[in-house]
Each structure stands twice: as structure tokens, then as C-alpha cells.
C-alpha positions in Angstrom: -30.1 -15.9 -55.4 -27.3 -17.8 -54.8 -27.1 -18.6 -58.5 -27.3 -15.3 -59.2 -24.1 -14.3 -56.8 -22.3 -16.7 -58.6 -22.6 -15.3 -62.1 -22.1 -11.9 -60.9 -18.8 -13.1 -59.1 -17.3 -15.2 -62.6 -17.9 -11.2 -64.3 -15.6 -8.6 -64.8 -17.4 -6.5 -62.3 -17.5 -9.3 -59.5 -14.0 -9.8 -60.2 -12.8 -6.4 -59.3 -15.4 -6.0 -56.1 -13.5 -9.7 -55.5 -10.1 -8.0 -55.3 -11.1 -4.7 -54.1 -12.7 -6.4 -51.1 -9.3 -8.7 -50.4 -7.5 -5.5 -50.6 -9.9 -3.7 -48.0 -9.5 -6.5 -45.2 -5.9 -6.5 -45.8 -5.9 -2.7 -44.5 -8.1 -3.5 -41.6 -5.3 -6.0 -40.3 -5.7 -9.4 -41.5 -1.8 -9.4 -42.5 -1.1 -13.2 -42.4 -4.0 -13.5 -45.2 -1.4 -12.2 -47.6 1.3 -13.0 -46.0 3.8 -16.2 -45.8 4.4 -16.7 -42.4 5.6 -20.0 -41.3 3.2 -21.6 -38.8 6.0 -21.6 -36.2 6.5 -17.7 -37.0 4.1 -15.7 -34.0 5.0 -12.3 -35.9 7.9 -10.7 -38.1 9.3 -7.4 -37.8 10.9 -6.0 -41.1 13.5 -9.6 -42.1 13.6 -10.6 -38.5 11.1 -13.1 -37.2 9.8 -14.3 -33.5 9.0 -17.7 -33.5 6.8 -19.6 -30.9 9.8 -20.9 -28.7 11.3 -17.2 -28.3 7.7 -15.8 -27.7 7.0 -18.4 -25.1 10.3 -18.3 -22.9 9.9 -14.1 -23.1 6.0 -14.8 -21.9 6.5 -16.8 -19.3 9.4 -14.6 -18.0 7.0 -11.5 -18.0 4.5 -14.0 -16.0 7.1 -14.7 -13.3 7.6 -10.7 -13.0 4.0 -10.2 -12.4 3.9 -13.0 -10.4 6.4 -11.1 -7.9 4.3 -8.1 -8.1 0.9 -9.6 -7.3 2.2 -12.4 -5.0 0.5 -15.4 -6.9 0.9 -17.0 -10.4 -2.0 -14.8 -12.6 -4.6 -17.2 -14.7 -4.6 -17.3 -18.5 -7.5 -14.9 -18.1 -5.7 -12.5 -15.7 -2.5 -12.5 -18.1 -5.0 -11.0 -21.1 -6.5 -8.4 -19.2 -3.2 -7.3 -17.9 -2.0 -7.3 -21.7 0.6 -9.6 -21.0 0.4 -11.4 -24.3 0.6 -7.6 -25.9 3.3 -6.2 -24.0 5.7 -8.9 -24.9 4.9 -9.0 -28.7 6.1 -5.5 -28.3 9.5 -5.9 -26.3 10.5 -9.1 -28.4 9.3 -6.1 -31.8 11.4 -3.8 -30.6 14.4 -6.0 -29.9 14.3 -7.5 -33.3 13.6 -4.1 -34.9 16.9 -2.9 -33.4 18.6 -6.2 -34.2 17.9 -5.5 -37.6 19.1 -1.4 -37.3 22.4 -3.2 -35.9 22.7 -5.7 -38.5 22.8 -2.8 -40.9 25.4 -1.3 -39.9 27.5 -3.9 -39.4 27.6 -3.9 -35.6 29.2 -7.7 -34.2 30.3 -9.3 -30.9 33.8 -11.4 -31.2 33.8 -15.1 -29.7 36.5 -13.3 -27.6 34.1 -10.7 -26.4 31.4 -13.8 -25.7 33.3 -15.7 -23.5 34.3 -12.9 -21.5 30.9 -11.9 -20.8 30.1 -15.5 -19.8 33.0 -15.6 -17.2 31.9 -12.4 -15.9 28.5 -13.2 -15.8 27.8 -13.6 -11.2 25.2 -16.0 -12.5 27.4 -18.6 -13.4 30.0 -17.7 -10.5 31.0 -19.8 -7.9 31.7 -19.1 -4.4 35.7 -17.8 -5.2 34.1 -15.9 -8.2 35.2 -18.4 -11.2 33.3 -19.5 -14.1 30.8 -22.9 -13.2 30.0 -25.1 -15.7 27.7 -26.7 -14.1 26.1 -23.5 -12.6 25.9 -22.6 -16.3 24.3 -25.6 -17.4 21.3 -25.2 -14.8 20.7 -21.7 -15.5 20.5 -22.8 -19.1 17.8 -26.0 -18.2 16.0 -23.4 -15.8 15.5 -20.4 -18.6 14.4 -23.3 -21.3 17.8 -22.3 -23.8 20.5 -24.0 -25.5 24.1 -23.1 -25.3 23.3 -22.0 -28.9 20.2 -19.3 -28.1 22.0 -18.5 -25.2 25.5 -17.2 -26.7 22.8 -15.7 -29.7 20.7 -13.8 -27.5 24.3 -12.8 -25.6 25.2 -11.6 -29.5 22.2 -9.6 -29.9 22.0 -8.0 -26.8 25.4 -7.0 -26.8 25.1 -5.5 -30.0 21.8 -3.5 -29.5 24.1 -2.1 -26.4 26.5 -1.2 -28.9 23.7 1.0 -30.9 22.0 2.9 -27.9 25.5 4.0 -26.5 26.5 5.2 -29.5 23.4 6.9 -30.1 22.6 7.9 -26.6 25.5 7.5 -24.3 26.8 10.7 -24.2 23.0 12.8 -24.4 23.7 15.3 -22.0 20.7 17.8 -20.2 20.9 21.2 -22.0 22.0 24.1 -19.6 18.4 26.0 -20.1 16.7 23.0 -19.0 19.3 22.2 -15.8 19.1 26.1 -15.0 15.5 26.2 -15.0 15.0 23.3 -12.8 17.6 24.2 -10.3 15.3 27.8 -10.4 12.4 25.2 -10.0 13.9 23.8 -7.4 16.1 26.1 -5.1 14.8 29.5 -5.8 13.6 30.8 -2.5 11.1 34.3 -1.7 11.3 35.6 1.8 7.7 37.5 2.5 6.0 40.0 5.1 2.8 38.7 6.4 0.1 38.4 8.6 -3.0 36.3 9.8 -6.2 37.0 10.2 -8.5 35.5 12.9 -11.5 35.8 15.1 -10.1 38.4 16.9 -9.5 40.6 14.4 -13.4 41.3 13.1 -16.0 42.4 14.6 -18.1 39.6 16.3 -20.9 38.9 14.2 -24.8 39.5 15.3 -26.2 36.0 17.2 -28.7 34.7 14.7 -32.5 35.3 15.3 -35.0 32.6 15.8 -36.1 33.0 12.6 -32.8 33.1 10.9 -32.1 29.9 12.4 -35.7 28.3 11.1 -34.4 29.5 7.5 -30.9 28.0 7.7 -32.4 25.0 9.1 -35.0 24.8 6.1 -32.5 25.7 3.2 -29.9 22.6 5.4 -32.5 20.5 6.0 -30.3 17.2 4.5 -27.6 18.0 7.2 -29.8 17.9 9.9 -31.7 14.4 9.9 -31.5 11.5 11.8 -30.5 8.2 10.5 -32.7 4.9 10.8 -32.1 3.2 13.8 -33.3 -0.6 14.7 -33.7 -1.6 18.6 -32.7 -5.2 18.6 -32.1 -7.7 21.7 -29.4 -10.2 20.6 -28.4 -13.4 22.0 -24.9 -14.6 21.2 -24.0 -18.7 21.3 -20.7 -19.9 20.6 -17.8 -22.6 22.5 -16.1 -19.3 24.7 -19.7 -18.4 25.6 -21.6 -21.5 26.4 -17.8 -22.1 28.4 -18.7 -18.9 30.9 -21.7 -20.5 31.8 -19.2 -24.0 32.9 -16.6 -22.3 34.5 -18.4 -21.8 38.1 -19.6 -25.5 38.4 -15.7 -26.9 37.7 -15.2 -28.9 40.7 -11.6 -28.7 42.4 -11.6 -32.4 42.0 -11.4 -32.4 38.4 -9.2 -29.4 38.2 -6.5 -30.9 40.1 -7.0 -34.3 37.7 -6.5 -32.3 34.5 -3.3 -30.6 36.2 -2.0 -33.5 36.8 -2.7 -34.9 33.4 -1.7 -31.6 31.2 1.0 -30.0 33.4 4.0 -30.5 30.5 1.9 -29.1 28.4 1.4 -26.1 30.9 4.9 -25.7 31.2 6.4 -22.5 29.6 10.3 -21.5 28.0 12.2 -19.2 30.3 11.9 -16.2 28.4 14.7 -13.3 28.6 14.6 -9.2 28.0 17.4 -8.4 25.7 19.3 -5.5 24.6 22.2 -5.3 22.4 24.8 -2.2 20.8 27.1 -2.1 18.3 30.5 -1.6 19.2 33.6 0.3 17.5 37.3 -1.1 18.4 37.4 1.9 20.8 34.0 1.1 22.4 34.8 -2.4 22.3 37.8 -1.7 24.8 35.7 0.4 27.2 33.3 -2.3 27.1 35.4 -4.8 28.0 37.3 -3.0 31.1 33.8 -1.8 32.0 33.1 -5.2 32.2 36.2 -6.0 34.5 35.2 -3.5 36.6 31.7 -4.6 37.2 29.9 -1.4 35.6 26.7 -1.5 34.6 25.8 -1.8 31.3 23.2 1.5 31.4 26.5 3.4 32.3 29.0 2.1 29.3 26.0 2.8 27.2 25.3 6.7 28.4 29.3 7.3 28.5 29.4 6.0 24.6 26.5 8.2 23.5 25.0 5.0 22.2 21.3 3.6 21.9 20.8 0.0 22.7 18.5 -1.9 20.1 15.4 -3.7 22.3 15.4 -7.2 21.1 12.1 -8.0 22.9 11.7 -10.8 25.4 12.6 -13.9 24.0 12.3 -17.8 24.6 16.0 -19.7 23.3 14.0 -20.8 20.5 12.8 -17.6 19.3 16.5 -16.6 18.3 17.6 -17.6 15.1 21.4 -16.1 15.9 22.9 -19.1 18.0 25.6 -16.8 19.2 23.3 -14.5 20.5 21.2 -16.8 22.2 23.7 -18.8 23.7 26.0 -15.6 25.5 21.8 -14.3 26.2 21.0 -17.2 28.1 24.4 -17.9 29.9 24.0 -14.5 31.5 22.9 -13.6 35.0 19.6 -11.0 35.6 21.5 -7.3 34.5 24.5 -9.1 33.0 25.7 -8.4 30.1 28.7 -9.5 27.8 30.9 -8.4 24.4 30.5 -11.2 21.8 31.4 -11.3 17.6 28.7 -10.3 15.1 28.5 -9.8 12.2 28.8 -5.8 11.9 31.8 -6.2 14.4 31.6 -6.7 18.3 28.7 -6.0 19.8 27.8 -6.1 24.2 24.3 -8.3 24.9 22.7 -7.1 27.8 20.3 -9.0 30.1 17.9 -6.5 32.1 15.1 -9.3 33.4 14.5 -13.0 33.5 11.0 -14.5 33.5 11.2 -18.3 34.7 10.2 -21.2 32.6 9.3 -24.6 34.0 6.1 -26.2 35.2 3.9 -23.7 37.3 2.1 -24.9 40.2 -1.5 -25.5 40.5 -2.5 -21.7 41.9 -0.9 -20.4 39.1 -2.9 -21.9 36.7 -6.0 -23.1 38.3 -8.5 -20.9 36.0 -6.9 -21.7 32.9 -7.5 -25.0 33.5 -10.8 -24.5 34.8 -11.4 -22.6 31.5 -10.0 -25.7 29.2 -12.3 -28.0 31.3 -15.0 -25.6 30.4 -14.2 -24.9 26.6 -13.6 -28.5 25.9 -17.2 -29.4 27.8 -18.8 -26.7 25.5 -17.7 -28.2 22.5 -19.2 -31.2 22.9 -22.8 -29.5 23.7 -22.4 -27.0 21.4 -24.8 -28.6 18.5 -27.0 -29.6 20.6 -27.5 -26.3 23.0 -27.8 -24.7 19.5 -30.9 -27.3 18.6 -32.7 -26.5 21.6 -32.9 -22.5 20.9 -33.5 -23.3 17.3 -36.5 -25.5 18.9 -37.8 -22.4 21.1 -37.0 -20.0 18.8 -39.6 -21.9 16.7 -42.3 -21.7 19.2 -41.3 -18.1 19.6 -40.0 -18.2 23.3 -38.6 -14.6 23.6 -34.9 -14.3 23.9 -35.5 -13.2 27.2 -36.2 -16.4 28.4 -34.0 -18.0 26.4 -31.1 -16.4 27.7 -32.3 -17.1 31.2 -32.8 -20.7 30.7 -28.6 -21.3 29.5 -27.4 -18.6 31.5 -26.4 -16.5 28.4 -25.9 -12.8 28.0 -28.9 -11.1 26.2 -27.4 -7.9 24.4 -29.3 -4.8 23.6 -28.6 -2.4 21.1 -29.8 0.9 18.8 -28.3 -0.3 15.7 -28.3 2.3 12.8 -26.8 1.2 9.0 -23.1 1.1 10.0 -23.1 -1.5 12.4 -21.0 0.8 15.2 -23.6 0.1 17.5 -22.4 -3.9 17.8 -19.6 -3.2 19.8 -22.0 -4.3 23.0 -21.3 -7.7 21.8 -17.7 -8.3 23.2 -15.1 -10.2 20.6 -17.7 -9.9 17.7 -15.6 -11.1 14.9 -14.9 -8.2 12.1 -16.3 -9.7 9.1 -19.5 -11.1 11.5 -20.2 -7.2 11.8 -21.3 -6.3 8.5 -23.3 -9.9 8.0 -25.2 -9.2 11.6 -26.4 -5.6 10.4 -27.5 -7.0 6.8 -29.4 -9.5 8.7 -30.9 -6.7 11.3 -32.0 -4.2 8.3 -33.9 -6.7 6.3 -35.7 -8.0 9.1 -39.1 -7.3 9.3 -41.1 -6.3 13.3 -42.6 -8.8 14.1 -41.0 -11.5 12.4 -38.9 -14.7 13.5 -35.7 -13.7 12.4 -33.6 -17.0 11.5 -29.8 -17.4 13.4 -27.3 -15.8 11.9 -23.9 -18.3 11.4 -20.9 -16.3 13.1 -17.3 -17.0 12.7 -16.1 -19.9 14.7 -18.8 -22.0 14.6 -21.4 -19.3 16.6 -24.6 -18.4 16.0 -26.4 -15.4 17.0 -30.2 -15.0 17.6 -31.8 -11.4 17.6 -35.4 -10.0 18.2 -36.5 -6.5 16.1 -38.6 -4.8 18.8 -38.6 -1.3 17.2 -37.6 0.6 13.8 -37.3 4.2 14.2 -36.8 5.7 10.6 -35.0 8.4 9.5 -36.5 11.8 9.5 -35.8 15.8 9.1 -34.7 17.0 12.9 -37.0 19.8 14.3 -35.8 23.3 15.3 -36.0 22.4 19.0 -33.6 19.4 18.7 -30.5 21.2 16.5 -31.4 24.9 17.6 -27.9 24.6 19.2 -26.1 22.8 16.3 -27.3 25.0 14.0 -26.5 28.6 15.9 -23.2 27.5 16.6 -22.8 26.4 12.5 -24.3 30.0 11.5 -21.5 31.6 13.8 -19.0 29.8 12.4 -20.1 30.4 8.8 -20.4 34.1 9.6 -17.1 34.4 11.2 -15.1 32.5 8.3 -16.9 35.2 5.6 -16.1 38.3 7.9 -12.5 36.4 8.2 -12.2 36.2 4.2 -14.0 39.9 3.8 -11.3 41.3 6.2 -8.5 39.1 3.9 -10.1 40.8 0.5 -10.2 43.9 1.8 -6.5 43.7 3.0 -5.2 42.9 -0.3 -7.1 45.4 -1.9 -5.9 47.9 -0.2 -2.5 46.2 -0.6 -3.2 46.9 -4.6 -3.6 50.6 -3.8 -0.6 51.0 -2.7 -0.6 51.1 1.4 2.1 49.6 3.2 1.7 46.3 4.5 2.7 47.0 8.2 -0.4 50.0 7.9 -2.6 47.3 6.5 -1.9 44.9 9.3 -2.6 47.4 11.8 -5.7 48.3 10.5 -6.5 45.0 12.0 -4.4 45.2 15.1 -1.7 42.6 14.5 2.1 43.0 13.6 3.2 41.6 10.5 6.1 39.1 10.4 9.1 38.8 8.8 9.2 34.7 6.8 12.9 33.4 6.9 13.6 32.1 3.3 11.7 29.4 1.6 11.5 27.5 -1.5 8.1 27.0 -3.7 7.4 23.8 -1.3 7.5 25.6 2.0 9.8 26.6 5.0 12.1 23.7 6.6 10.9 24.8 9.6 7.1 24.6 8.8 6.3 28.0 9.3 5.2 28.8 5.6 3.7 25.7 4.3 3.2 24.7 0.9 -0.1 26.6 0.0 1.2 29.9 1.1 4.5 29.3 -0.7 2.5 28.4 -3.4 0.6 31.7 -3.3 4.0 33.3 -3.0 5.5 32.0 -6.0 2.3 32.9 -8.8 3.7 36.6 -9.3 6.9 38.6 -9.7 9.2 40.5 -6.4 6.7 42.8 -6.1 3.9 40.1 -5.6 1.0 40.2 -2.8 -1.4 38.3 -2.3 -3.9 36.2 0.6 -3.6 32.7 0.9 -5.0 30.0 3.4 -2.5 27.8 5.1 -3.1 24.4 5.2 -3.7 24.9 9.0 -6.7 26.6 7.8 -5.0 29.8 8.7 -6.0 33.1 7.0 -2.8 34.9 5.7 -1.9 38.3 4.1 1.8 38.4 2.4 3.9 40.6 0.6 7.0 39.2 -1.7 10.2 41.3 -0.1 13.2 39.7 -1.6 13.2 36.6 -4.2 17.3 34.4 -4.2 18.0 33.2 -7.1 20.3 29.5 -6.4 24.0 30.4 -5.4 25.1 26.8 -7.0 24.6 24.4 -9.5 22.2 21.6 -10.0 23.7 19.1 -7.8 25.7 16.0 -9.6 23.2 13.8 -8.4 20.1 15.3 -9.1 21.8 16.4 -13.1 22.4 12.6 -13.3 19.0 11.3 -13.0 17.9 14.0 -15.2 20.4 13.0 -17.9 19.1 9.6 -17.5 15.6 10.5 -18.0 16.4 12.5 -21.0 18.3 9.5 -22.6 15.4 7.0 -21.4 12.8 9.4 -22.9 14.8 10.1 -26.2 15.6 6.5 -26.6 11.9 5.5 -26.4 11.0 7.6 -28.8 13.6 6.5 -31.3 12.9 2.5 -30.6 9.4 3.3 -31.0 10.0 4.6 -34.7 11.9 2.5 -35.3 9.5 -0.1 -34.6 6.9 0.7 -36.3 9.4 1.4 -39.5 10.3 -1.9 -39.6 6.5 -3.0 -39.4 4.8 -5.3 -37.2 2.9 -8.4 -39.1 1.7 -10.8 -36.3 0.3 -14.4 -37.1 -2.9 -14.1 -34.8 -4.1 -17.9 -36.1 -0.5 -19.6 -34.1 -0.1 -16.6 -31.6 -3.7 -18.0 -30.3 -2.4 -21.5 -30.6 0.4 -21.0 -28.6 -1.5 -19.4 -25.9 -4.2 -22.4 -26.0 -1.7 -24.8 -25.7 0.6 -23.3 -23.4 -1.5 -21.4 -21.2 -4.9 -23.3 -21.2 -6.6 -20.2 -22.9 
């Protein structure tokens, strides 16, 4: 065959498949096939080219920006999926597609123009705002350039500048576009309504006995139980095996470890502070205040000023060493005017808590307790041994407990786990494992310990499984009246609401209509589409307000899950202008949206050809892909 293949491929016909076939995988994208791309070339766009070194210093400077983002350096792998490698290719096209628009019409930057942009530049600034060499230089070693690629890419960036502001820089929004979203925006309706309640329907019939056994059988699913698991559960971990210590702590050895620990018992005064801001005229009552020996609570109220609550703080714990110094050189309710750096400001000192070492009363069960924690520690392992031992010849937890003097919880535990809040300081993520553990057990079974957070373990005992099943009439007869009720009372609500409206669209006046039902209607102040500033008319009423014309009625619910009959009664169009501000960032997003569409075309005029074979080597060598 293969003989064959070769005398049909030295033919005329073989030769034509031969270069109909080359042309066909040229169209599906195999561009550097045909191409002459140098191996240092990643792509070209139009006469421009990206070589490796500019592809590599714009990829890692899009890494370092997602880096930020996500708070850790992504993998090779992450950076593909997040198209990393693809969204620079297309930033570095798009600048050299526009290079090459600029470089056809001429567009330049002067050496003049260069070195004033370099002076300028805050980067290379130093502290009296003057051009740094040697603040240049590091930025330069830092972004991987050369004085050469740096005052290029300086060139070409200034010139692609130079294109969008001449093409975009004065784009302005159209009038019928700023008119219509000021209407958006600041039209406001006022509207007639009224609500509809319980109160104003008739109170439905109470549902029979066997209107409730139908509901019940057509919403069976909302009426079941969920499976529940009785389980007694034995908990061993250092702070529990330390309870059991505590009692047997002789006075003895708690006045020895005092004695041996007491600097490390010792504690930072610690001071509650308050401080204000003052004004040159504040900072004058302040300060005669302070001659005078008023309180601080008083200069405050007569300023109109809120103190900021600094907390109560050790020394250490300020980092201002103004702030602590003039805190801690004050008397209890003292206070004093120091600098800062928003101007003066008074510190106030409303308590002191005393450091030093305490005395042995003080601290007599926390010692106890570190006696305790540290003796549990070392029997730990093997107090855990001897229950793995009787768990083995299936000693119930009863007796278990008993034996170490160790709280035995019990518990109905259903699927979420809620039910473990009998077991006090049960770690969070220990939750979910202990219910795993409890719903794959089988009755009956030896159920093996389950490793807790800090070191723990926990033991448990399956005694019953009661499995979820439909409930019976007798125990949701209650439940299910009081759901029928409210389901009858919400459709006579919404009956009431469609007939209100209806007869709305006949004609009738709305203050008749709301009488029919024995309520006044109201009178809304004005609002925009998004509601009342007052909260009165939220946004699904105004909503409901806004779908017609003036004469527009309608029912809406509120999102209060009120029931609500309107009528439209006067509609203001805006008295001003957009506002400056808000025209501004329109603008903006007019240019930013026209000038994506024009790099975009231009783009893909100039034509993309990437070298996949040394785009792939870059990456493998660069980024361990």
C-alpha cells in the first residue's frame, strides 16, 4: 500500500491533492507553516513583531497583577486556565497594531519630549521631587529593561497617546442619549394608593377535616420527618482529661508553680483611651478647659464633637509613640492636647487597669488549670490507649466515662449536624467529620474513634436510627390548618387586588375603589423609578409605577410583601441637567467603548500570526509548563 501512495503522490493528481491539502491546514491556523518567523518572534502583527523578551516581561507583569488579586503567585497551570498567556498576546497585538497605525501617519516623540517625561516620571523622583538616577536605574533592573527598551517603549506609548486623543479626545455623549438618561434617572411619578390586607376580605371558611387530609396528601413532601440517629458520645482531648485534674491540685503544688511562673503571670497596665480632633478654635477651648480643670466629657459636648474609642490598650499595643507616651503619662480621667498628624488633637484617659504581678488569690485557678493541662498532656496517649483497649472488648461508653471521670454526651443527631452543639467547644470543621462518621455507622457496630482537632478523639455509640417518614394527620393537623389559612387569605388578598384594578380599568375612581374595601387611599410624595428616599414606595411598586404612561394603574406587591393598589397622578419631568459628574463618566464610557471597538479592528486588520512552536517554548522554559 505504501508503494502504492507513493506513486499516486509523484502524479499529477497527487501533486495537486499535495498542495490543496497544505493550503487547507494553512486556513485552519497553522500560520508559521508558511510563514518566516524568526525563532525568537512569539507572533507578528501586520510589519511589527513581539519577540520572546517583550512577551515575557508583559507576562510576567500580568502574573504580578493577578497575583494581587488572588493573594498568591498562580501556578503555570492556573495562569492557562485564567488565559493569561492569551490575554497578553492580545494587549502586546493591539499595541503593536496601533504602533504600526501611528507609524503611518507619521506620528513621533522628540528627545526633548523623552526626557521630560522621564524627569516627570514620580517613579524616578526623589524625596524634593527631582530626577534620581539611581532610582532610575533600579526601576530599570526591577522591570527586566534597558535604558534603550525603556525610552522605546516611552516612544511608542507616547505616540499611541497621540492617536487615541486625536481620535477620541474630544468624543462627547450626544444630547438624546444624556436627555434620556437624566429621564432614566431623575424622572419622578407621584401616585394614589392603597393596601390591601387581612382585614379587608372576608375571613375565609376554617378547613374541614377532610380538606386538611387532601392538602396534607397532595403536600405530603413538606410534611416528613428527617432521619434522626440517637448517639451517646464520649469526647477525650488535653482541656477535658484537664477537668477531671483540676479538683485533686494540691495547694502545695499551686503555691510552687506561682512561685516558679509568677513573671510570666504578670500582665501590662492597660489604659481606656479616647481621642478628638481639634480645630485652632477647639484647640484654644481645649486648652483653657484644661487650665480650668473641666472635664473632658464637657469640652467635648460644648464642641459638638464625637470622641474616637481607641480601645484599651497595653503601651506596646500603640504604634503612635506620641500617643502612647501623653496616654500613659496621664492620671485616671485626665486628659491632654498633643500634635498629630491631622492637627491637634486632646487624648483622654477615662480608666486604668493595673499591670504588675498579681497575687496568689488572683490567679490561683489558672494555675491550677496549667498544672492540670500540662499533667494531661503527658497522659493523653496513653488515657486514649486504654479506651481504644475497652472499646475493643466493647465496654459501653457508659462505663467508660465513669471509669476517667469524663462527660458522656447524648444526642438526636439528624444530617446537619445542629444537634452537636451538646458537645461544648466542638471545633467547626470537627462538625461535619463527626456527622459523616455517625450516618455511616451501622447499629450495632463498633464504631472506630473519630480524630478531632487538637489532638482529641471522640468515641460514640449508635443506639437508635429513626428514618425519615411521611408525618400523619394527627401530628401536622395544626401546621397544616394554619398553612391552608394562610394560602386562603393571600388568594382572597390577590382576588380583592384583581378585582380592584379591574374595576380601576372601568373607569371608577380610585378613592371609591378603596372604599369598597374600607380603607383611605394615600397620597405618595414624589419618587424616582428606584423608590421614595423615605422608603415609603419601594423599588417594586415604583417599578410597577413606571411600566405605563400618566394615566397608568396598576397592583403591585411591595417588597414588604405588602398588597398595593396605585394610580399614576402627576409624572416631573428633571428641572436640570445631567449633572457634570455623572455626563463625565458617561463621556468616558462612550470613548472607552468606541475606542475598543476601533483597536479591535484594527487588530485584526493588521492580522495576528502567532509562532505557537517558540510561544510553547517560552512558557516551558520560563514557567515550568
Amino acid at each position: 500500500m505504501l508503494d502504492s501512495l507513493r506513486v499516486f503522490a509523484k502524479s499529477w493528481p497527487g501533486k495537486i491533492m499535495g498542495a490543496c491539502l497544505l493550503v487547507g491546514l494553512a486556513g485552519f491556523g497553522i500560520n508559521n507553516v508558511i510563514t518566516d518567523l524568526g525563532s525568537n518572534t512569539v507572533a507578528r502583527v501586520g510589519d511589527e513583531e513581539i519577540n520572546s523578551r517583550e512577551f515575557l516581561r508583559a507576562y510576567q507583569n500580568q502574573l504580578n497583577q493577578v497575583a494581587q488579586q488572588l493573594g498568591s503567585v498562580p501556578t503555570a497551570q492556573d495562569a492557562v486556565a485564567l488565559g493569561v498567556p492569551s490575554m497578553v498576546l492580545q494587549n502586546l497585538a493591539q499595541d503593536a497594531a496601533l504602533d504600526q497605525l501611528a507609524t503611518g501617519f507619521g506620528l513621533g516623540v522628540s528627545q526633548a519630549k523623552l526626557s521630560e517625561m522621564l524627569r516627570e516620571d514620580p517613579s524616578f523622583q526623589n524625596a524634593l521631587g527631582a530626577f534620581n538616577p539611581e532610582s532610575f536605574r533600579q526601576v530599570l533592573q526591577m522591570s527586566g529593561l534597558t535604558e534603550a527598551e525603556y525610552f522605546e517603549d516611552q516612544s511608542d506609548a507616547a505616540r499611541r497617546q497621540q492617536l487615541i486623543l486625536s481620535l477620541f479626545g474630544d468624543t462627547k455623549l450626544p444630547d438624546t442619549a444624556a436627555n434620556l438618561i437624566n429621564r432614566y434617572v431623575a424622572d419622578q411619578r407621584t401616585i394614589e394608593y392603597f393596601t390591601l390586607g387581612e382585614t379587608n376580605i372576608e375571613t375565609p371558611a376554617a378547613p374541614t377535616e377532610a380538606e386538611l387530609a387532601a392538602y396534607l396528601a397532595e403536600h405530603q413532601a413538606e410534611f416528613r420527618t428527617v432521619e434522626t440517629r440517637n448517639v451517646q458520645m464520649l469526647r477525650l482531648s488535653v482541656a477535658d482529661l484537664a477537668a477531671t485534674k483540676v479538683a485533686a491540685i494540691t495547694d502545695d503544688a499551686i503555691a510552687a508553680e506561682y512561685e516558679r511562673s509568677k513573671a510570666t503571670l504578670s500582665k501590662a497596665e492597660r489604659r481606656t483611651i479616647q481621642q478628638v480632633v481639634l480645630n485652632d478654635e477647639q484647640v484654644a477651648a481645649f486648652e483653657a478647659g484644661l487650665a480650668a480643670g473641666t472635664p473632658f466629657a464637657t469640652l467635648v459636648a460644648d464642641a459638638g464633637l464625637t470622641p474616637t474609642d481607641l480601645g484599651t490598650l497595653a503601651q506596646a499595643d500603640i504604634n503612635d509613640a506620641g500617643l502612647a507616651t501623653a496616654a500613659f503619662g496621664l492620671a485616671e480621667g485626665a486628659f491632654v492636647v498633643i500634635d498629630g498628624v491631622a492637627g491637634k488633637r486632646a487624648v483622654h484617659v477615662s480608666t486604668i487597669e493595673a499591670g504588675g504581678v498579681p497575687d496568689l488569690a488572683d490567679v490561683r485557678d489558672q494555675v491550677a488549670e496549667n498544672l492540670a493541662l500540662a499533667e494531661a498532656r503527658t497522659e493523653l496517649a496513653d488515657v486514649q490507649d486504654q479506651i481504644e483497649e475497652l472499646r475493643a472488648a466493647f465496654r459501653p461508653l457508659t462505663e467508660i466515662a465513669q471509669r476517667y471521670g469524663l462527660d458522656l454526651y447524648e444526642a438526636d443527631v439528624t444530617a446537619g449536624g445542629a444537634e452537636l452543639t451538646v458537645i461544648p467547644d466542638l471545633a467547626a470543621e470537627d462538625a461535619p467529620r463527626v456527622t459523616q462518621a455517625i450516618f455511616k455507622a451501622e447499629q450495632g457496630g463498633l464504631t472506630a474513634a473519630i480524630p478531632l482537632a487538637g489532638n482529641g478523639n471522640l468515641w460514640f455509640d449508635l443506639n437508635a436510627i429513626e428514618p425519615a417518614r411521611d408525618q400523619t394527620l394527627d401530628e401536622v393537623r395544626d401546621q397544616v390548618a394554619e398553612t391552608m389559612t394562610a394560602e386562603r387569605v393571600n388568594n382572597a388578598i390577590i382576588a380583592a387586588q384583581a378585582e380592584a384594578v379591574a374595576r380601576l380599568d372601568a373607569g371608577e375612581a380610585l378613592a371609591d375603589v378603596a372604599a369598597a374595601y374600607n380603607v383611605f387611599p394615600q397620597l405618595s410624595a414624589p419618587f424616582t423609578r428606584f423608590g421614595s428616599s423615605d422608603g415609603t414606595i419601594d423599588g417594586a411598586v415604583a417599578s410597577a409605577a413606571f411600566a405605563g404612561d400618566a394615566s397608568h394603574h396598576g397592583s403591585a406587591v411591595s417588597q414588604g410583601g405588602e398588597f398595593i393598589v396605585f394610580q399614576v397622578t402627576d409624572l416631573t419631568e428633571p428641572a436640570a441637567p445631567l449633572e457634570a459628574s455623572a455626563s463625565a463618566t458617561l463621556e468616558n464610557e462612550a470613548r472607552i467603548g468606541i475606542y475598543g471597538d476601533f483597536v479591535t479592528a484594527v487588530r485584526d486588520d493588521a492580522r495576528m500570526v502567532i509562532n505557537q512552536q517558540t510561544l510553547q517554548q517560552v512558557l516551558a522554559l520560563n514557567t515550568g509548563l
